[in-house]
N, CA, C and O atoms as CSV, one atom per row, in Angstrom:
chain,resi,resn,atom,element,x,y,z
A,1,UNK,N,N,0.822,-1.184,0.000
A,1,UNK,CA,C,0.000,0.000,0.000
A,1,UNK,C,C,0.876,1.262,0.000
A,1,UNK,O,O,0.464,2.270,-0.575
A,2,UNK,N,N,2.118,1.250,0.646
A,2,UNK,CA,C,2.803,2.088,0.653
A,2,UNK,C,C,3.463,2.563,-0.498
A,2,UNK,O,O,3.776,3.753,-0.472
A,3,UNK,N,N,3.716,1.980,-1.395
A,3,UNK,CA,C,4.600,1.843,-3.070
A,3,UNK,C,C,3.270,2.339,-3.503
A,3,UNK,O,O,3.360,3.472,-3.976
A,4,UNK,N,N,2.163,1.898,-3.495
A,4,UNK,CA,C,1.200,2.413,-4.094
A,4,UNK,C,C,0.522,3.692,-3.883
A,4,UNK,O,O,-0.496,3.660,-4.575
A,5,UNK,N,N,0.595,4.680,-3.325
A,5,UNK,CA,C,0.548,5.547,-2.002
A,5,UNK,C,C,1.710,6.369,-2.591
A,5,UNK,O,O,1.424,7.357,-3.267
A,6,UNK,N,N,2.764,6.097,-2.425
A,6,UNK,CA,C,4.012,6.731,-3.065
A,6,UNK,C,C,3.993,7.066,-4.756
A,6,UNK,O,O,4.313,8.101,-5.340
A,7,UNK,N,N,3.624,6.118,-5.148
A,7,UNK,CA,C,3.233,6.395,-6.826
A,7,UNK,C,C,2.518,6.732,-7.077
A,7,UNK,O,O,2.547,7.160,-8.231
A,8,UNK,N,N,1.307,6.876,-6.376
A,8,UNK,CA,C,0.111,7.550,-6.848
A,8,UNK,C,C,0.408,9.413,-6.766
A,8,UNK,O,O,0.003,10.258,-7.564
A,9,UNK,N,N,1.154,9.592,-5.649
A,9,UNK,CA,C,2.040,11.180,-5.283
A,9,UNK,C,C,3.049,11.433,-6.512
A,9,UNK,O,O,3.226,12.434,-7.207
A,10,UNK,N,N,3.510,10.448,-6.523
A,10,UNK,CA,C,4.206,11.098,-8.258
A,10,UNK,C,C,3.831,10.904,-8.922
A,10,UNK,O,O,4.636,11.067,-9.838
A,11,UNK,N,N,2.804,10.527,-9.333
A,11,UNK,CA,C,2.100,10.805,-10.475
A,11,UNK,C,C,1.456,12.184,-10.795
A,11,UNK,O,O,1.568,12.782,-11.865
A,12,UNK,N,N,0.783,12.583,-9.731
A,12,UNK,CA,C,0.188,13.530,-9.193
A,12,UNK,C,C,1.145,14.832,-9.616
A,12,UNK,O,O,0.576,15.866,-9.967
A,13,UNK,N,N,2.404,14.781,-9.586
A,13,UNK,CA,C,3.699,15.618,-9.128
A,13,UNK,C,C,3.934,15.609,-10.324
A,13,UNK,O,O,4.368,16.736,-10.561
A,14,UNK,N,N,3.915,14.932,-11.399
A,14,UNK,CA,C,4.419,14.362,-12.604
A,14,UNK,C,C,3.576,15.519,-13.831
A,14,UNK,O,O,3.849,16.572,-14.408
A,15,UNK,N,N,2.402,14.516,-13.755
A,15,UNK,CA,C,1.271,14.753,-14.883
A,15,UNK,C,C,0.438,15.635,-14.274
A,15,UNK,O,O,-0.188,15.309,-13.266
A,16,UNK,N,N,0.359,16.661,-14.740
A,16,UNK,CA,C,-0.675,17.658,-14.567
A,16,UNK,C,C,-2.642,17.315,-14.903
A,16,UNK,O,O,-3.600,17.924,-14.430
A,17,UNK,N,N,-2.628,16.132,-15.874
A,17,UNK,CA,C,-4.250,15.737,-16.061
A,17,UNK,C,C,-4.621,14.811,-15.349
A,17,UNK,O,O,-5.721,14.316,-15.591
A,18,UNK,N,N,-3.708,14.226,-14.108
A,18,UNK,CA,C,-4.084,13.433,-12.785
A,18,UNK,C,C,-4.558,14.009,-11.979
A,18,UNK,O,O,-4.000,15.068,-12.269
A,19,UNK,N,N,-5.428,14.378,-10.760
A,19,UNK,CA,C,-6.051,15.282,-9.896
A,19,UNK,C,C,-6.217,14.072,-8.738
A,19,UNK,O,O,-5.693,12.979,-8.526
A,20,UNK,N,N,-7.228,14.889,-8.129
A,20,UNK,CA,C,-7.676,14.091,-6.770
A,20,UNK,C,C,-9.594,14.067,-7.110
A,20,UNK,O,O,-9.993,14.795,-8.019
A,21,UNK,N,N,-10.107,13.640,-6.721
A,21,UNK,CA,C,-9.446,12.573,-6.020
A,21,UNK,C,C,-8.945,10.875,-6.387
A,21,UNK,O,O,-9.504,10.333,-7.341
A,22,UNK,N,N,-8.415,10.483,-5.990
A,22,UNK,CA,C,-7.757,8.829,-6.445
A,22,UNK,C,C,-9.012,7.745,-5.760
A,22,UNK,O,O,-9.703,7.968,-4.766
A,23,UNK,N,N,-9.031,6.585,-6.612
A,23,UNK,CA,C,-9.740,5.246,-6.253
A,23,UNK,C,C,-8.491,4.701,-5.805
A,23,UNK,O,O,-7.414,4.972,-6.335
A,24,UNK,N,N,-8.624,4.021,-4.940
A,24,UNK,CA,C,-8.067,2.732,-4.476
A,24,UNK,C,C,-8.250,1.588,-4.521
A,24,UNK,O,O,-8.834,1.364,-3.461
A,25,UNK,N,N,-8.106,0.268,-5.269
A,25,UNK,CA,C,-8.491,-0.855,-4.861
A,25,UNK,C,C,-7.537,-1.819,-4.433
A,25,UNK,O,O,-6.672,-1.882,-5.307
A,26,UNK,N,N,-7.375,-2.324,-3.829
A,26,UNK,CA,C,-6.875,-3.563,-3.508
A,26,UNK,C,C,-7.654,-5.355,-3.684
A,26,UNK,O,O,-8.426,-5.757,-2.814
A,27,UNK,N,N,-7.358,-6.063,-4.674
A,27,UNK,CA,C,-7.766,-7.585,-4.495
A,27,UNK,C,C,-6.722,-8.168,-4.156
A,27,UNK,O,O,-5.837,-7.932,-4.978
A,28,UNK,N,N,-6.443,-8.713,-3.473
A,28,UNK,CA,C,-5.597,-9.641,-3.303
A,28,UNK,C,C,-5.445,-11.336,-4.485
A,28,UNK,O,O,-6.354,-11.900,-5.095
A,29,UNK,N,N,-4.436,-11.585,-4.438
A,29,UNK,CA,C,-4.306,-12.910,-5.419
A,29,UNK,C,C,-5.553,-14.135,-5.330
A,29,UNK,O,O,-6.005,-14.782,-4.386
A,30,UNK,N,N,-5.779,-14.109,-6.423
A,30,UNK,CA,C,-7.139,-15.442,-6.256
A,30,UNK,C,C,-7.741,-15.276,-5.047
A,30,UNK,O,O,-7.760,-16.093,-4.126
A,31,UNK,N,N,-8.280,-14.089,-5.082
A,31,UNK,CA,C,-9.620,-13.919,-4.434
A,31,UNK,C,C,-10.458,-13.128,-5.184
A,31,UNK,O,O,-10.030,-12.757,-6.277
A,32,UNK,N,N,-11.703,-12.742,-4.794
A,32,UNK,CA,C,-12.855,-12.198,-5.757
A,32,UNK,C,C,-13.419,-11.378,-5.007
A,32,UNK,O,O,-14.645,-11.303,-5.088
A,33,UNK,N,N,-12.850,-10.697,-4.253
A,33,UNK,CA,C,-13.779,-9.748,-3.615
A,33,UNK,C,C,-12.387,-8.370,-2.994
A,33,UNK,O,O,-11.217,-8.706,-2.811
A,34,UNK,N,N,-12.789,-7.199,-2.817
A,34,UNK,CA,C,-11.699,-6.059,-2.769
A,34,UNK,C,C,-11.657,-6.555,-1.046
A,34,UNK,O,O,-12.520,-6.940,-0.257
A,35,UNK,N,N,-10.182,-6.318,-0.960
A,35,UNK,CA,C,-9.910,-6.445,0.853
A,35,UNK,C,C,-9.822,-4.829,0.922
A,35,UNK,O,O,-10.002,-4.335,2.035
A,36,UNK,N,N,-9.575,-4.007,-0.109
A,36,UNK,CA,C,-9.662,-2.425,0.087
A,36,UNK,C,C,-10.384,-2.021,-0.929
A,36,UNK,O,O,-10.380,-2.569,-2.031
A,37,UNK,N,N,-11.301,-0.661,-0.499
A,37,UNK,CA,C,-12.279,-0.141,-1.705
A,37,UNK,C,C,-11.895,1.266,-1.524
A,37,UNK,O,O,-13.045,1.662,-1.336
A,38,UNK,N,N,-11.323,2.130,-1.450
A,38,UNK,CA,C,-11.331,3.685,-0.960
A,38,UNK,C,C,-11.255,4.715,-2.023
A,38,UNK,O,O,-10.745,4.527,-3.128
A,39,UNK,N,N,-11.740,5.700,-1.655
A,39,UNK,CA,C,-11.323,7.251,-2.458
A,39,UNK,C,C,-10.701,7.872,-1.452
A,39,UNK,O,O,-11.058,8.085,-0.293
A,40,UNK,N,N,-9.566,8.180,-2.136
A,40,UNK,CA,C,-8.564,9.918,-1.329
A,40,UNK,C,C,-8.572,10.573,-1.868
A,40,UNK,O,O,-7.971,10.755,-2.927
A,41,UNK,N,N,-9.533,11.397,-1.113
A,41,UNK,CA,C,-9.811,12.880,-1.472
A,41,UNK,C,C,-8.395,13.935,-1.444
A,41,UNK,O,O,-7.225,13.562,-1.534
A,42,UNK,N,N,-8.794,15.063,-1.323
A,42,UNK,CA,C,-7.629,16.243,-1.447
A,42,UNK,C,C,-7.516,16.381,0.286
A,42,UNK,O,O,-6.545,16.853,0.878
A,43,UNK,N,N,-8.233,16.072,0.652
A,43,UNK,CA,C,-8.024,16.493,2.216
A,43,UNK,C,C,-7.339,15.477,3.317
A,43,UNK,O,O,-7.111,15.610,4.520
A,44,UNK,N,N,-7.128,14.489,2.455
A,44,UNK,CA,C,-7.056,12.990,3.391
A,44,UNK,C,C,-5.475,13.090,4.055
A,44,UNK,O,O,-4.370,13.013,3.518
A,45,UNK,N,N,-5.799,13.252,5.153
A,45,UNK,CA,C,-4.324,13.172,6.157
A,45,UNK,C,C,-3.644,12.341,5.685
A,45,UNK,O,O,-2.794,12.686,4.864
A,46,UNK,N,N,-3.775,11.105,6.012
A,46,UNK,CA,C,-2.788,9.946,5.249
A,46,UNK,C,C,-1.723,10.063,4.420
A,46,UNK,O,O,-0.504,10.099,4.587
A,47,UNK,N,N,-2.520,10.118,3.403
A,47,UNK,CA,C,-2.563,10.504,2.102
A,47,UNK,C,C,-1.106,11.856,1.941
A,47,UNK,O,O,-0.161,11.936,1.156
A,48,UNK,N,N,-1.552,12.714,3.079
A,48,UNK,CA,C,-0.499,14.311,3.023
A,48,UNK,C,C,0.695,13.670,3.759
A,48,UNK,O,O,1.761,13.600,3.147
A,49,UNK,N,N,0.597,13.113,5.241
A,49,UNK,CA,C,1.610,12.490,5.443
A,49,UNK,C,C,3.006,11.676,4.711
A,49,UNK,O,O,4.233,11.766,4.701
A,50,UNK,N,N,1.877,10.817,4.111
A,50,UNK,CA,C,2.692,9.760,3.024
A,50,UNK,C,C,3.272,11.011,2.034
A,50,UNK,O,O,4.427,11.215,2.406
A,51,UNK,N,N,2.980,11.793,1.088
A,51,UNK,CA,C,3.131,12.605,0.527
A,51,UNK,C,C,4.550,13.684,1.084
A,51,UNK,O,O,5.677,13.787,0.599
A,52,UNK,N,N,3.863,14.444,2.394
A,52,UNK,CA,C,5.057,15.124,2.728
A,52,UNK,C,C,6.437,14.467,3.315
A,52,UNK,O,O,7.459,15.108,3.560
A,53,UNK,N,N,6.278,13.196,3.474
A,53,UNK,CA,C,7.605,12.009,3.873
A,53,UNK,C,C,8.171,12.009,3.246
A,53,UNK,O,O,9.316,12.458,3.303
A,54,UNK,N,N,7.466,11.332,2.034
A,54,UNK,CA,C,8.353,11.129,0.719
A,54,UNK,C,C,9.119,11.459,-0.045
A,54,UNK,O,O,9.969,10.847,-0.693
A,55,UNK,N,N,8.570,13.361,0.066
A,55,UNK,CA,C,9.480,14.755,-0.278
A,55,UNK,C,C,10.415,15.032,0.121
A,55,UNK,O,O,11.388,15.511,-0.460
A,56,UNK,N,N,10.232,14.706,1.469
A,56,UNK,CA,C,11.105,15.167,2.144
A,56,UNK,C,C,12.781,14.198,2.141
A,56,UNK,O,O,13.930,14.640,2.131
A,57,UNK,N,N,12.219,12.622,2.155
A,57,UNK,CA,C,12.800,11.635,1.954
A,57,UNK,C,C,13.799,11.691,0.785
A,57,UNK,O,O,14.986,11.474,1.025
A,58,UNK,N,N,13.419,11.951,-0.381
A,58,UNK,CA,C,13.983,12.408,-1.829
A,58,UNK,C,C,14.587,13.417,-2.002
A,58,UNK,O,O,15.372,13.388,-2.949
A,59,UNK,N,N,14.508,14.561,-1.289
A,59,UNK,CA,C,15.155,15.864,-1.349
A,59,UNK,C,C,16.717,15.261,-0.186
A,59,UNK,O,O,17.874,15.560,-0.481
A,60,UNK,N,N,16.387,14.503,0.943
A,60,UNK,CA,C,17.458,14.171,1.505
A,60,UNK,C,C,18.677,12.982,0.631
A,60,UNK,O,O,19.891,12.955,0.434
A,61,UNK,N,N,17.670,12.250,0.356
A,61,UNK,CA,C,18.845,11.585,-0.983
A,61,UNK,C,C,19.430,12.372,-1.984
A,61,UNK,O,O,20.546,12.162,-2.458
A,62,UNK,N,N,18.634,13.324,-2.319
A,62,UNK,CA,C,19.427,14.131,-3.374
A,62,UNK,C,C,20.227,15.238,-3.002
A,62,UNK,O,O,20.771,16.154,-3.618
A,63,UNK,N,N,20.168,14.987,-2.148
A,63,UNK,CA,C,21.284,15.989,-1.370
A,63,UNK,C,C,22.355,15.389,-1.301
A,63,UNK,O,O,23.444,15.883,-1.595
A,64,UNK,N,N,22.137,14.088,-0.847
A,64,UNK,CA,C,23.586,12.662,-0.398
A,64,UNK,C,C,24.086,12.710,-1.817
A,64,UNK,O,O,25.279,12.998,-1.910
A,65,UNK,N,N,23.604,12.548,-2.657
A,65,UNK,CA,C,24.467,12.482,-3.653
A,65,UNK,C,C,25.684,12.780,-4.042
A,65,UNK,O,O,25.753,13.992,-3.835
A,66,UNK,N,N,26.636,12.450,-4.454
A,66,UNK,CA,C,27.848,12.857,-5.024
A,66,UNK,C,C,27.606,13.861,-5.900
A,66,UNK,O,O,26.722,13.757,-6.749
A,67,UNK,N,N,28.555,15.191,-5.750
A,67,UNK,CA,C,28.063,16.205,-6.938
A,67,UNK,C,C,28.870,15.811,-8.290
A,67,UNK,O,O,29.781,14.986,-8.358
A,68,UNK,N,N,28.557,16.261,-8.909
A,68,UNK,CA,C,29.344,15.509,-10.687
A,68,UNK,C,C,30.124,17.346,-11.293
A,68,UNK,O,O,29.930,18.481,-10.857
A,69,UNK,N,N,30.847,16.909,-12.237
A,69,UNK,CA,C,31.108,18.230,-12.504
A,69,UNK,C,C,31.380,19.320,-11.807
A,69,UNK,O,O,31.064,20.423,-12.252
A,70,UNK,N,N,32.172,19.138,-10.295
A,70,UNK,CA,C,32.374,20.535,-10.308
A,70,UNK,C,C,33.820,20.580,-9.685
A,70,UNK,O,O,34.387,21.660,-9.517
């Protein structure tokens, strides 16, 4: 859920004709029924959490980086 959660934010970040709010589903393998059904809206805490982590997470790797060229 988390990879999914994370990609759904860059997408978002990415493509400008993606919006909010997002479906969620989850089925799990050979089963027939959703173990998750949700919409995240624009307001959904979660959702901002996971979001502002992730930023923050990526801006700190790209900082670690080795600089090239200089």
């Amino acid at each position: 859920m988390k990879a999914v959660l994370v990609s759904m934010d860059s997408t978002l970040r990415s493509n400008l004709s993606v919006g909010m709010p997002l479906d969620l589903a989850v089925i799990e393998r050979d089963a027939f029924d959703f173990r998750v059904r949700t919409r995240i809206e624009a307001d959904d805490e979660q959702f901002a959490d996971i979001s502002q982590s992730w930023s923050a997470a990526l801006r700190q790797g790209f900082q670690a980086l080795p600089n090239v060229l200089d």
